[in-house]
C-alpha positions as CSV (number, residue, x, y, z in Angstrom):
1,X,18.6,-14.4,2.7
2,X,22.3,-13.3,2.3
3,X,23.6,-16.3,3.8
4,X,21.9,-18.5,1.4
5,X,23.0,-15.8,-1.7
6,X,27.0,-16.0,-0.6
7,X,26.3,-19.8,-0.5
8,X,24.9,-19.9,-4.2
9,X,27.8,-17.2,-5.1
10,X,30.2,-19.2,-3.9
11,X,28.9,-22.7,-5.3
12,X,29.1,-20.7,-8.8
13,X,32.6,-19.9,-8.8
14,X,33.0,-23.6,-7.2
15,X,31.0,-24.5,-10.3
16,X,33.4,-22.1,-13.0
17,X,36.4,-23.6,-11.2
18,X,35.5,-27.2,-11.1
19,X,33.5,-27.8,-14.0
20,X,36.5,-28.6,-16.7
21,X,37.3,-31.1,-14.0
22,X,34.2,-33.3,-14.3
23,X,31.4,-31.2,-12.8
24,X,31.4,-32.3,-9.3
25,X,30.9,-28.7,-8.3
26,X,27.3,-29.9,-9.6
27,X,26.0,-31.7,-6.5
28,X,25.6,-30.0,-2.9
29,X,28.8,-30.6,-0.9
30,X,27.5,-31.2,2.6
31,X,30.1,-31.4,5.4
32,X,30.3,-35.1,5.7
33,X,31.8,-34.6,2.1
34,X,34.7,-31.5,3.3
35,X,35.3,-33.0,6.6
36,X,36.2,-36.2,4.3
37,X,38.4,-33.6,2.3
38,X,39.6,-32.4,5.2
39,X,40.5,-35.8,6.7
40,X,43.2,-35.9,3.1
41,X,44.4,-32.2,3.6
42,X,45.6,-33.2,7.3
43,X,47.2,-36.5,6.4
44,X,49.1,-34.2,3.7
45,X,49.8,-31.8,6.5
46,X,51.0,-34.5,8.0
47,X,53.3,-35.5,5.5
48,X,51.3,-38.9,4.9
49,X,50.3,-39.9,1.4
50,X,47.2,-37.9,0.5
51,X,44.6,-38.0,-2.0
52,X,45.8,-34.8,-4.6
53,X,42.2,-34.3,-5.8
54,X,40.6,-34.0,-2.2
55,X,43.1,-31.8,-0.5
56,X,42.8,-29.3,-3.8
57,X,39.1,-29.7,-3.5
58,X,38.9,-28.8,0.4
59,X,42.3,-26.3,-0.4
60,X,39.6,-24.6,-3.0
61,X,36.9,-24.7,-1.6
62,X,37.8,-23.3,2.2
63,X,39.9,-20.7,0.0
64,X,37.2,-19.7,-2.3
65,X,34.3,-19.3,0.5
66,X,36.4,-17.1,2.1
67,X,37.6,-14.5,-0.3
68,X,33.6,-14.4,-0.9
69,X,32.6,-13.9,3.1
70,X,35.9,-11.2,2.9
71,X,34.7,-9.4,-0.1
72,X,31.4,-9.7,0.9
73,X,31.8,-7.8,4.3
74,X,29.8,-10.8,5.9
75,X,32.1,-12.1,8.1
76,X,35.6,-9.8,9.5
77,X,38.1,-12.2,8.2
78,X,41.4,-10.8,8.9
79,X,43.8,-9.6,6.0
80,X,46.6,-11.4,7.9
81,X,44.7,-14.8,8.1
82,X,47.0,-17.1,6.2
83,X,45.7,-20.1,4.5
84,X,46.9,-22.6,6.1
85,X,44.9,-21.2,9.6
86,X,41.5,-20.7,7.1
87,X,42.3,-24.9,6.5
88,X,42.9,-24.9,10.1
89,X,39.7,-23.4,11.4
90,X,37.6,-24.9,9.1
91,X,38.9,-28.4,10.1
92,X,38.8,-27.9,13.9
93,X,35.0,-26.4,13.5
94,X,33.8,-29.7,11.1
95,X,35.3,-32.2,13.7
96,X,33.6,-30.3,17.0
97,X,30.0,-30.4,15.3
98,X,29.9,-33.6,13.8
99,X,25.6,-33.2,14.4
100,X,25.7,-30.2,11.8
101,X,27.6,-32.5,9.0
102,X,24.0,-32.9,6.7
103,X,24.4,-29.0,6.3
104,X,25.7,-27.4,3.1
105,X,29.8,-27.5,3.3
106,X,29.2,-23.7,2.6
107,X,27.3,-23.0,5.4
108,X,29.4,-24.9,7.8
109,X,32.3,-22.5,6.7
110,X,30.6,-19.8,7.5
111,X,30.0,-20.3,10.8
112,X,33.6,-21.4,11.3
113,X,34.7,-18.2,10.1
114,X,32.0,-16.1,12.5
115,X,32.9,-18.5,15.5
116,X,36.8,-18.1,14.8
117,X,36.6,-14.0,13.8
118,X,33.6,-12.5,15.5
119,X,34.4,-9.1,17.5
């Protein structure tokens, strides 16, 4: 039950974030969708041209589930973690499970963050 209450509290601030943007926060992002995000973010890491939007979606997104899991106490996500290894982890995680793509983004990123952090 927690997992699926950080989930809908972070889709809400997705939602507060997003919604002057034209409310795409509105629809479940699965992980087909972020790894598609993702795919932009690391062509832009890459210094190739880059969809803006997507890499500030997956930037926001990644960013935002993780101040939630931190603040949350749900999953020990270092102080020191900088963003760019958050992108990083996240990335690697979506491209080595391509089976668990149908799941909520949100969930996904969670487990990323336990596989990547765990004690």
């Amino acid at each position: 039950m927690r997992r699926t209450g950080l989930c809908a509290a972070g889709m809400i601030v997705l939602l507060l974030v997003l919604a002057p943007h034209g409310g795409r926060a509105f629809s479940v992002t699965t992980g087909k969708h972020l790894l598609q995000y993702a795919k932009e973010w690391k062509k832009n890491e890459e210094g190739r041209k880059a969809s803006a939007a997507e890499v500030g979606f997956y930037f926001g997104y990644v960013w935002g589930m993780a101040e939630s899991l931190y603040f949350a106490k749900s999953v020990h996500i270092p102080k020191t973690a900088s963003r760019d290894r958050l992108e990083r982890i996240v990335f690697q995680y979506l491209q080595s499970h391509p089976s668990e793509l149908h799941y909520p983004a949100c969930i996904l990123i969670e487990d990323a963050f336990r596989k990547a952090f765990s004690r």
